[in-house]
C-alpha positions as CSV (number, residue, x, y, z in Angstrom):
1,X,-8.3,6.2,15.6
2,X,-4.7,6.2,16.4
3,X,-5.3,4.1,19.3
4,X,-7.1,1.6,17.2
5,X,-4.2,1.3,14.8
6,X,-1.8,1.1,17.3
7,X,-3.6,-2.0,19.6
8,X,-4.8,-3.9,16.2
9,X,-1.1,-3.3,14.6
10,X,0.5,-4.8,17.2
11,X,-1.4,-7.9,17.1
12,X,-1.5,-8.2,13.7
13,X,0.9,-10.6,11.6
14,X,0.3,-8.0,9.0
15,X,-0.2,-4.4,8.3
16,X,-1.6,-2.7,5.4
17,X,-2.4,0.7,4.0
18,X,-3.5,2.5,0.8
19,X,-2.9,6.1,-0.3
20,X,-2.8,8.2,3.0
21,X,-3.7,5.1,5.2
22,X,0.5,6.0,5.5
23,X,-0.3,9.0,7.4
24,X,-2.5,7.3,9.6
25,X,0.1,4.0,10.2
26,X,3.0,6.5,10.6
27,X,0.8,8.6,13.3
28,X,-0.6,5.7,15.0
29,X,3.5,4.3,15.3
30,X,3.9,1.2,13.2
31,X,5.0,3.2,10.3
32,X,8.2,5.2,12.2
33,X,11.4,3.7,11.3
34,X,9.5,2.5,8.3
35,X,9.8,2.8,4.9
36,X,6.4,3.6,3.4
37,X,4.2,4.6,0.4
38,X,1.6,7.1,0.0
39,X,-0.1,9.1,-2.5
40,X,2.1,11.5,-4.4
41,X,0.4,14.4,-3.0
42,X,1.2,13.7,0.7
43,X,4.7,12.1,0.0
44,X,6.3,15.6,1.3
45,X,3.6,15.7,4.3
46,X,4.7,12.3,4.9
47,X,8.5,12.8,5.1
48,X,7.8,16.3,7.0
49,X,7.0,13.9,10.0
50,X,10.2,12.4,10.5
51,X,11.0,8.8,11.5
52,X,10.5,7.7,8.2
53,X,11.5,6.9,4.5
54,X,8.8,7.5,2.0
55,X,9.8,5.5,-1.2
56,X,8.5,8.0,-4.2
57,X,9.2,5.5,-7.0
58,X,7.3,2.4,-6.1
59,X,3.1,1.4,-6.3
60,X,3.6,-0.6,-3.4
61,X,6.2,-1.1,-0.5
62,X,7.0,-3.8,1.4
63,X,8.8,-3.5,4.6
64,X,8.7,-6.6,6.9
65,X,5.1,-6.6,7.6
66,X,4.3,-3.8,6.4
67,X,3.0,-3.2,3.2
68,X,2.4,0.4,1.7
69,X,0.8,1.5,-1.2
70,X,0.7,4.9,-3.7
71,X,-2.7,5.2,-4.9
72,X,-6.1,3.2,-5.3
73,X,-5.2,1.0,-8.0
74,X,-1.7,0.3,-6.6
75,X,-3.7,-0.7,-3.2
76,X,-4.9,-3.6,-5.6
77,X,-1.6,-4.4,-6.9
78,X,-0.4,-4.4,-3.2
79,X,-3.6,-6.4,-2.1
80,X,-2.9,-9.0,-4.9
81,X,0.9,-9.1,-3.6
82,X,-0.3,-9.9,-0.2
83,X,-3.0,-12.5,-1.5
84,X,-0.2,-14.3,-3.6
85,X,2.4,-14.2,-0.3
86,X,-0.5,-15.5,2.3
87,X,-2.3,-17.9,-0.7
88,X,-0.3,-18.4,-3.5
89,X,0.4,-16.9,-7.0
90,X,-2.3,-18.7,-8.8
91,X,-5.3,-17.9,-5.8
92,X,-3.6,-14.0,-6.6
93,X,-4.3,-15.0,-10.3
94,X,-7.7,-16.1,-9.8
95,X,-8.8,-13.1,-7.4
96,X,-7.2,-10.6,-10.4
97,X,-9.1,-12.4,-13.0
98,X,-12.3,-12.2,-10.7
99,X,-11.9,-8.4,-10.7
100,X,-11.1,-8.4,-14.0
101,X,-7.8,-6.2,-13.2
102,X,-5.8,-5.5,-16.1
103,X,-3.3,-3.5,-15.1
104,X,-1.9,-3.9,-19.5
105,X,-2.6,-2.2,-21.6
106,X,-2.0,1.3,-19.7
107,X,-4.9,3.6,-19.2
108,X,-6.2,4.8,-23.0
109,X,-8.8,7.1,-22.2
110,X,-6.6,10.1,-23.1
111,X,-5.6,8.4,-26.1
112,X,-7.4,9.7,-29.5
113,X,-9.7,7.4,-30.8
């Protein structure tokens, strides 16, 4: 798997990963140097291995090309980021609408109803 990462990274105008896809990017070498997302969890795994700066305070992190994201839902928010850079803001608008992703209001199952 590493391998893979490695040969497709470097012919890749960009790279992207989701949750502990920063583990794998890290391992597989584009990720060292890098600063990088991951999934609370594994932030401390993540920093453990050296070579890296795991940003603890962001959903998504962009780092040249690069792009590094917390969590599932934050993969979309990156995703949409990416979209909006490669096709523009409004075909990023359109995709969110298709997925009807509403990232407001917050999350209100825990709220009493």
């Amino acid at each position: 798997m590493k391998g893979w990462i490695a040969k497709t990274a470097a012919q890749a105008t960009w790279i992207s990963s989701v949750c502990t896809g920063a583990l794998l990017v890290h391992a597989a070498g584009p990720g060292r140097g890098r600063r990088l997302a991951t999934h609370w969890a594994f932030e401390d795994t993540l920093e453990a291995r050296g070579e890296v700066t795991v940003v603890r305070d962001a959903r998504y992190v962009v780092d040249g090309n690069l792009v590094s994201s917390q969590g599932v839902s934050a993969g979309i928010d990156s995703a949409l980021w990416l979209i909006g850079r490669l096709h523009g803001r409004e075909h990023a608008r359109a995709v969110r609408r298709r997925l009807q992703y509403d990232p407001a209001p917050p999350y209100l199952a825990d709220e009493p109803g």
